[in-house]
C-alpha positions in Angstrom: -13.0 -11.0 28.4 -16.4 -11.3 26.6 -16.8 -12.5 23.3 -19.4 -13.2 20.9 -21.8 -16.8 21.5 -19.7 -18.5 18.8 -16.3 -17.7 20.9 -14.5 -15.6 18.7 -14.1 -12.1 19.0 -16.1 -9.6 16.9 -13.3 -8.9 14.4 -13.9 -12.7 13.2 -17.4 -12.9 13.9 -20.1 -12.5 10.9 -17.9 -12.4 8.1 -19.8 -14.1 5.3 -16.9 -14.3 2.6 -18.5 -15.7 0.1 -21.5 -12.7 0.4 -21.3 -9.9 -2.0 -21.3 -6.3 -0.1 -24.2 -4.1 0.5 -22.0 -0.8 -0.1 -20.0 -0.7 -2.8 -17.6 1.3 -4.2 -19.1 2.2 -7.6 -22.5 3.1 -5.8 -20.1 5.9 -3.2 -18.8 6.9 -6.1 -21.9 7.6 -8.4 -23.3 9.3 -5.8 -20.2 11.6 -4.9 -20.2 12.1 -8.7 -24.0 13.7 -8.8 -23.1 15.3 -5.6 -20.2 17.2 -6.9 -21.3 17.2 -10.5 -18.4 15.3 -11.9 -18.5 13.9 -15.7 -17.0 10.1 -15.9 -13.6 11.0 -16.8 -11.3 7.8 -16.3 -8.1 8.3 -14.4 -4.5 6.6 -15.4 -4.1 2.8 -15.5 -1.1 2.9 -12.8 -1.8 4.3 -9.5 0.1 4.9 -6.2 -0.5 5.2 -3.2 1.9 7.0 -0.9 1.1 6.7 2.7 3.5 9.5 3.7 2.5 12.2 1.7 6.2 12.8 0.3 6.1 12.3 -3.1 2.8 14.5 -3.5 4.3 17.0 -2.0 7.4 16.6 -3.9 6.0 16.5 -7.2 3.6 19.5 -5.9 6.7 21.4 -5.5 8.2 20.7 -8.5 5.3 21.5 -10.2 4.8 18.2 -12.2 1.4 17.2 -10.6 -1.8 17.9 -12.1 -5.2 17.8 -9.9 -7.6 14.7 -11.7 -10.6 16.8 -11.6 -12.7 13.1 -12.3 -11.8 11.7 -8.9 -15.4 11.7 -7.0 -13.7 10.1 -3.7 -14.8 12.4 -0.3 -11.9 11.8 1.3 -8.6 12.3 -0.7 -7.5 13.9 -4.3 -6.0 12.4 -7.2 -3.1 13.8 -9.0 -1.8 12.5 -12.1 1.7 12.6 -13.4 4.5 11.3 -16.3 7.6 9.6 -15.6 9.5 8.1 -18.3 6.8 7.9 -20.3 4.2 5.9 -18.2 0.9 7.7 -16.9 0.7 7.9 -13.2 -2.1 8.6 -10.7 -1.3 9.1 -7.1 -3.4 9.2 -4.3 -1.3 11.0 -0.6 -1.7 10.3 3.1 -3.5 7.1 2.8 -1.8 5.9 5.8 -3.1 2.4 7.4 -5.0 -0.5 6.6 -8.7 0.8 6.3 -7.9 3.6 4.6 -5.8 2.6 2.1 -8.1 -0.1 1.4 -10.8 2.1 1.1 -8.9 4.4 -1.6 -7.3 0.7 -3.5 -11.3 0.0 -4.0 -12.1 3.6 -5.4 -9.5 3.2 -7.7 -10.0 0.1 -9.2 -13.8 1.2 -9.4 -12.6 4.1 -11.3 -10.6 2.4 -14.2 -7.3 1.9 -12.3 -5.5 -1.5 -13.6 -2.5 -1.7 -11.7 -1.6 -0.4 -8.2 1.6 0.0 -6.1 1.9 1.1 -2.7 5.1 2.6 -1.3 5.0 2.9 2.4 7.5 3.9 4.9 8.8 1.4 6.9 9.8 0.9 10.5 13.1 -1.7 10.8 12.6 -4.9 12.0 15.8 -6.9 11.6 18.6 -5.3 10.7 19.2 -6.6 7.1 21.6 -3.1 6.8 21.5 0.6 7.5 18.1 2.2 6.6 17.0 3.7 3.7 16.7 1.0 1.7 13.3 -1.1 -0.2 11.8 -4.1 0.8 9.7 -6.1 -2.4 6.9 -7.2 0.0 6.0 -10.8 -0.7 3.7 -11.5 2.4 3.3 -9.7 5.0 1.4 -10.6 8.9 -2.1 -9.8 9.3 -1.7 -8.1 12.4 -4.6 -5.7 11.4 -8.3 -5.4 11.4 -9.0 -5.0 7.5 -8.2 -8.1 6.0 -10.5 -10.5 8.0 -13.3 -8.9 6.5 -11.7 -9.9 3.1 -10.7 -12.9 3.6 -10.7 -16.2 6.5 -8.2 -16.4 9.2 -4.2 -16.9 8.3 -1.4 -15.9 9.4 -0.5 -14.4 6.3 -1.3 -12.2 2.9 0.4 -12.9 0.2 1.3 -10.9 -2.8 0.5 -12.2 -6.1 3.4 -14.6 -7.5 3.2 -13.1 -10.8 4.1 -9.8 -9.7 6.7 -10.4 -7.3 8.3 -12.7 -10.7 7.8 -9.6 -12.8 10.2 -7.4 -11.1 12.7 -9.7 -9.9 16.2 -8.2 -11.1 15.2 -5.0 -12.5 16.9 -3.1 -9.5 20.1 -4.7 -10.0 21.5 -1.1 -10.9 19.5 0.9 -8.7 21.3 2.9 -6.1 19.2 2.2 -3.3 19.1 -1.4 -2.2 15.5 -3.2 -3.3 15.5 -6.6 -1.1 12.7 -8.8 -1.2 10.8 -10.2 1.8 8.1 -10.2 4.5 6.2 -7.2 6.8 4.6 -7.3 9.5 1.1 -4.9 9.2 0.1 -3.6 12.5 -2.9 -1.0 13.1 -1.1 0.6 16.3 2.7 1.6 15.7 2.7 3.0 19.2 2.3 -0.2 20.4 5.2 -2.3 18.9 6.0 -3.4 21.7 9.6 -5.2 22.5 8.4 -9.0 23.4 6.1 -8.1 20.1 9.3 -7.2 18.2 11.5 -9.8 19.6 8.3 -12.9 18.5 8.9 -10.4 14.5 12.1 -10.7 14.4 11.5 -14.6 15.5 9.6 -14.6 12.2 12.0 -13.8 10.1 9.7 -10.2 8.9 12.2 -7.5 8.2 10.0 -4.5 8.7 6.7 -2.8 10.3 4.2 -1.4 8.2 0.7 -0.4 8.0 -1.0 -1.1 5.2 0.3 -4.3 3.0 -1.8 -7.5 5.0 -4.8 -5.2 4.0 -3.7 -4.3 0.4 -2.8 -7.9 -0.5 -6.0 -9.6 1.0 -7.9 -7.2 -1.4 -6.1 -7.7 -4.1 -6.5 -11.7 -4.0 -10.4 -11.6 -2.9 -11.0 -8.9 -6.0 -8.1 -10.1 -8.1 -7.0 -6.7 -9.0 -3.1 -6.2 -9.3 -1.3 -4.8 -6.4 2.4 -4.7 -5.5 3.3 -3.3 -2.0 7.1 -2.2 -1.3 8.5 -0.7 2.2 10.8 2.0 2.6 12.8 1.1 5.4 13.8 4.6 6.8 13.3 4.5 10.3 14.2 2.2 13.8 11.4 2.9 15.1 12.9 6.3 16.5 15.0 4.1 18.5 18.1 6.0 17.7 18.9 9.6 17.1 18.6 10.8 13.4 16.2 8.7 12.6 13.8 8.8 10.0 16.4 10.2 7.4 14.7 9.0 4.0 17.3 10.2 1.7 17.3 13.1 -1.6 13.6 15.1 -0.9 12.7 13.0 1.7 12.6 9.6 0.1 10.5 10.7 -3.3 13.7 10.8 -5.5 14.3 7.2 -5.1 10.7 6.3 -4.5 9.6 7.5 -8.3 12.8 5.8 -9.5 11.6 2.9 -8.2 7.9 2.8 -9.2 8.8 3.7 -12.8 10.8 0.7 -12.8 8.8 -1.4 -11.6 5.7 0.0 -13.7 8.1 -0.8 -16.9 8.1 -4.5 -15.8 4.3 -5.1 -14.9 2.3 -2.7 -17.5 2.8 -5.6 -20.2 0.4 -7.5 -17.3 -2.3 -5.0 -17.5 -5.6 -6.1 -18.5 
């Protein structure tokens, strides 16, 4: 297997962390904002980002969404919503690390202050019957996105103040909210079983896609992000799997962010 001259494969090689970027978001968006002859409009302080797509469509369907005609990103739409009394954005489908990333940066660059990711999970050990939530403290870099963030480790870890902010405020929800560490892979079709065995080994309750990624952003930028899992799923291992619960997941997902938006807007800058 070749590698670069300094013996490390390109995914580690040339990543000046201390070097600001030659792209940035604020320059995409300026010129996707002359492009499309869009007037700075801000967009809400709280954002989410729902890999899966189901809570768009459920507030879609329900009517309760409203296009943010001020988001210039080429790739995805913002809608905006209310939920007892907080100001939502919410970005769909931005399913794995690079992607999501790539939205968590347009965000922030846009006027976001606090985001929260809710992604479906894939179980890793059984801590119960899926569906259920998983507080993501760490989770492992298995991933591409986050070495270009930040130097090697096995781990990125969410910010301490967050994780402190919301513990116990789901003591009455009706969904159980545990608290924990993922594993972030870029290839679900390749979770293999010695892979999930050395997981389980670990200790990391579920497979995800995006959280390593979100969390190494957040602590290289020092922007606020909290990252749960959905456990909902297997892996497809059994029959009936993938059953998320009341509109596929989103009634307890929105339950769940507007809690946990109640606890961390006080931490806003």
């Amino acid at each position: 297997m070749a590698v670069n001259e300094g013996g490390v494969p390109p995914i580690l090689a040339q990543k000046h962390y201390a070097q600001p970027s030659a792209f940035t978001p604020e320059n995409l968006l300026r010129e996707a904002r002359r492009q499309k002859r869009i007037t700075g409009a801000g967009i809400p302080n709280i954002c989410i980002l729902d890999p899966d797509g189901d809570i768009v469509r459920s507030l879609l369907a329900r009517g309760e969404a409203r296009l943010e005609a001020g988001w210039a990103c080429y790739h995805t739409q913002l809608y905006s919503f209310s939920r007892d009394g907080i100001e939502f954005g919410i970005v769909g489908c931005a399913v794995g690390a690079s992607y999501a990333v790539l939205i968590a940066e347009e965000l922030f660059a846009s006027g976001c202050k606090l985001l929260i990711s809710v992604t479906s999970s894939g179980q890793i050990v059984p801590m119960r019957p899926p569906p259920y939530f998983i507080i993501i403290e760490r989770a492992l870099r298995d991933e591409g996105t986050s070495y270009h963030y930040m130097a090697p480790s096995d781990y990125s870890d969410a910010d301490a103040g967050l994780i402190a902010a919301v513990e116990g405020a789901f003591g009455e929800f009706p969904v159980p909210v545990l608290t924990g560490a993922t594993w972030t892979t870029d290839a679900p079709f390749r979770e293999t079983q010695p892979a999930i065995d050395a997981m389980v080994k670990r200790n990391l309750m579920a497979v995800e896609m995006e959280a390593a990624a979100l969390y190494a952003f957040a602590q290289v930028r020092q922007k606020p992000v909290l990252c749960f899992a959905h456990v909902t799923n297997q892996m497809g291992r059994v029959d009936g799997d993938f059953e998320k619960g009341e509109a596929d997941g989103s009634h307890d997902a929105l339950q769940l962010i507007a809690i946990a938006a109640d606890r961390l807007r006080s931490r806003l800058p």
